[in-house]
C-alpha positions, 0 to 999 in steps of 0.5 A, spaced: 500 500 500 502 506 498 503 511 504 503 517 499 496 519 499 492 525 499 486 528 502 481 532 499 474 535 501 468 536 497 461 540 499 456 536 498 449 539 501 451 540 507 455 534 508 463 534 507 466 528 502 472 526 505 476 522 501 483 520 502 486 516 497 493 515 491 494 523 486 491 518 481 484 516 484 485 524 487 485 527 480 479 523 477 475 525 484 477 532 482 476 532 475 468 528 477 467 533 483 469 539 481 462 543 479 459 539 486 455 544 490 458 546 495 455 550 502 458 553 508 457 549 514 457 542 514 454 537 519 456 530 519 463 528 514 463 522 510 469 518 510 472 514 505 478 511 505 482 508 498 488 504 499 492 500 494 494 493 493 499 490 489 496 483 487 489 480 489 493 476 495 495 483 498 487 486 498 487 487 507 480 485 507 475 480 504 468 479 504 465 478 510 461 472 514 455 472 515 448 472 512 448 477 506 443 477 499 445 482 493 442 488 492 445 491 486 446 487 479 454 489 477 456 485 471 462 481 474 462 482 481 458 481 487 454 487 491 452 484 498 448 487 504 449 484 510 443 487 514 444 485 521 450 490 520 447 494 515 453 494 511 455 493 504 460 489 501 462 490 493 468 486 488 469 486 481 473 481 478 477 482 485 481 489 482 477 492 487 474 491 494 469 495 497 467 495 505 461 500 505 458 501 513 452 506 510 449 508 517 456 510 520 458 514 513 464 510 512 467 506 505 474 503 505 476 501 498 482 497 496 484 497 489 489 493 485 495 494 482 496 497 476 492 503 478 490 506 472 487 500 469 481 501 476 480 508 476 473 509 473 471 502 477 473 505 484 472 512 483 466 512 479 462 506 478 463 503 486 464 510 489 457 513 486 454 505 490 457 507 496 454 514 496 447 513 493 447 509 500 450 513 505 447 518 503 439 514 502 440 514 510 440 521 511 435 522 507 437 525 499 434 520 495 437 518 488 434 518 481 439 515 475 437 521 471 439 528 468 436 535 470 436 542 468 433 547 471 430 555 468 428 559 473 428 555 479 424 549 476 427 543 474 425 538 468 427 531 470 430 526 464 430 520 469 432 512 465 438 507 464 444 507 460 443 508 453 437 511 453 439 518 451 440 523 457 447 524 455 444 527 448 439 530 450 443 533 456 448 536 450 442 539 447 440 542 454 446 545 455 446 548 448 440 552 450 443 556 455 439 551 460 442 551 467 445 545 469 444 539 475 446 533 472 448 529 466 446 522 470 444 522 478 440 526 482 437 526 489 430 527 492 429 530 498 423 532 502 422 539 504 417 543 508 413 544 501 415 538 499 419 533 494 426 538 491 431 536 486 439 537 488 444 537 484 449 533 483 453 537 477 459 532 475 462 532 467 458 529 462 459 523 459 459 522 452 458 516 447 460 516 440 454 516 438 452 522 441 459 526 440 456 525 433 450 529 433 453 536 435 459 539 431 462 542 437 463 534 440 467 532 434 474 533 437 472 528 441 472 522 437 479 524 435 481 523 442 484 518 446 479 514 451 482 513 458 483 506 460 477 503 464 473 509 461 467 507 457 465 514 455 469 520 454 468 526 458 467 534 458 466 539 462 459 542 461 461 549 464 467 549 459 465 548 453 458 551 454 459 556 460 453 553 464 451 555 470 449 550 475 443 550 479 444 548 486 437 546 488 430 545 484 422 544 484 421 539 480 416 541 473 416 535 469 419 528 469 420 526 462 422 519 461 426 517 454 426 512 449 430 512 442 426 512 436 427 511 429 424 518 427 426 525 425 421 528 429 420 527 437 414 525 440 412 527 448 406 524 450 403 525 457 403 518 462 400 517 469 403 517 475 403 510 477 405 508 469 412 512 471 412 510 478 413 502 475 419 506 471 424 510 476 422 504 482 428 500 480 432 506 483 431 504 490 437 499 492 434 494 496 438 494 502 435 498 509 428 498 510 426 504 512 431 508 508 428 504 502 421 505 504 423 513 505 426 512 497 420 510 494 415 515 498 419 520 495 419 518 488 412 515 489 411 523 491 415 525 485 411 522 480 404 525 483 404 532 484 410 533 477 406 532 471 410 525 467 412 525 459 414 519 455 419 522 450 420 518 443 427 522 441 428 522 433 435 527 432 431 534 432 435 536 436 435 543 435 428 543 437 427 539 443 430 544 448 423 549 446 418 544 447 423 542 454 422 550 456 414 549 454 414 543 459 417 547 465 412 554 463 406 551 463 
């Protein structure tokens, strides 16, 4: 384990993030983090803690005994809730451990060596499981969405890779609107009821979606960082978008790609929208789940819903998006 590490903090809506890692995991946090919002005082710090092993022998810790069941599908790994002690235990391929006790606000991660081949797994993709569950317990719920906001109103694009929040996030940007999110969110109640805080990090981009905007075609020309899957940019840079640290939200606009020049928006009810955004609640604690769904059930009753067909008027789908949030 290397013992040249660095600490950093992050603002996160009243929490502090601090994380104590490799230069290498510091500068890719810096880079994800660096639009969070950020607030003066902080009641509770969050802890987490990288440390490097140098073969799958030398990770200092392994899943623990007991009774566990999976709580999140990863692709090749295992993602256990042990709920006696409301703990998580996440691995993937044994290049990175992952010890999570959400209650306590504390992750320890053991990365494997080369790091550089396991920076977006720790960083990203195990990071952002750990965070959606510390934070479930403090009532800041996630949705999987992008979101963009004018005048303090928020349109939410909630759904799972792939179906085309990244674009319609580039083409949001474009418009001038206000930016929270290319990918997640978080829900939490207020006196007046559900808000939207923003989670503001560098948008992700396909090649697919590089190619729909001009301005994005220097990326298809630019080397992908190892373990990526996606390149990034930076939505104030390339765009000078201002962020929107907290929303009401006006519409929740679920997307799917058409085959079609021109989009289509059609209203659904609730409960059909409902069906759609359950999925974002991990089931781990009970009563932190069940405070998840009451604030998506709650979501969905009181913000007028949309299912969108996306055909590749890019152009125009930022107006009817601007229609949405007025009416």
């Amino acid at each position: 384990m290397s013992d040249s590490r660095r600490t950093q903090t992050y603002g996160f809506h009243g929490l502090n993030l601090r994380v104590l890692s490799s230069a290498a995991i510091a500068t890719c946090l810096d880079a994800r983090f660096e639009l969070l919002p950020s607030s003066g005082e902080c009641a509770e710090t969050i802890v987490f803690d990288f440390e490097t092993a140098s073969n799958s022998q030398g990770h200092r810790f392994g899943k623990p005994p007991g009774r566990a069941k999976p709580f999140y599908q990863l692709e090749r790994g295992d993602a256990s809730y042990f709920e006696a002690e409301d703990r998580l235990y996440l691995c993937y391929e044994d290049r990175v451990r992952v010890l999570c006790n959400p209650s306590v606000g504390h992750a320890r991660f053991s990365v494997l060596e080369p790091e550089i081949d396991n920076l977006w797994l720790a960083s990203h993709l195990l990071f952002t499981i750990c965070l959606v569950e510390i934070l479930k317990r403090r009532g800041m719920y996630s949705l999987h969405a992008g979101g963009f906001s004018a005048n303090g109103k928020c349109l939410l694009i909630p759904g799972t890779s792939g179906a085309g929040k990244s674009t319609l996030t580039i083409a949001s940007l474009r418009a001038k609107f206000d930016y929270m999110s290319d990918d997640m969110v978080f829900l939490t109640e207020r006196a007046d009821g559900v808000r939207v805080l923003a989670f503001p990090e560098e948008v992700d981009v396909s090649d697919s979606t590089a190619g729909f905007f001009p301005e994005l075609s220097f990326l298809l020309v630019s080397p992908q960082r190892s373990g990526w899957r996606k390149r990034q940019i930076h939505p104030a840079k390339l765009y000078g978008a201002k962020v929107a640290t907290e929303a009401r939200p006006a519409a929740v606009v679920i997307p799917r790609i058409a085959e079609a020049e021109t989009s289509v928006i059609t209203r659904i009810d609730a409960d059909k929208a409902l069906l759609e955004l359950v999925p974002n609640v991990l089931l781990t604690e009970a009563k932190s789940c069940g405070a998840h769904l009451d604030a998506l059930s709650e979501l969905v009753k009181y913000t007028p819903c949309y299912r969108l067909e996306t055909g590749r008027d890019f152009d125009q789908l930022p107006v009817r998006f601007q229609e949405l949030l007025e009416s």
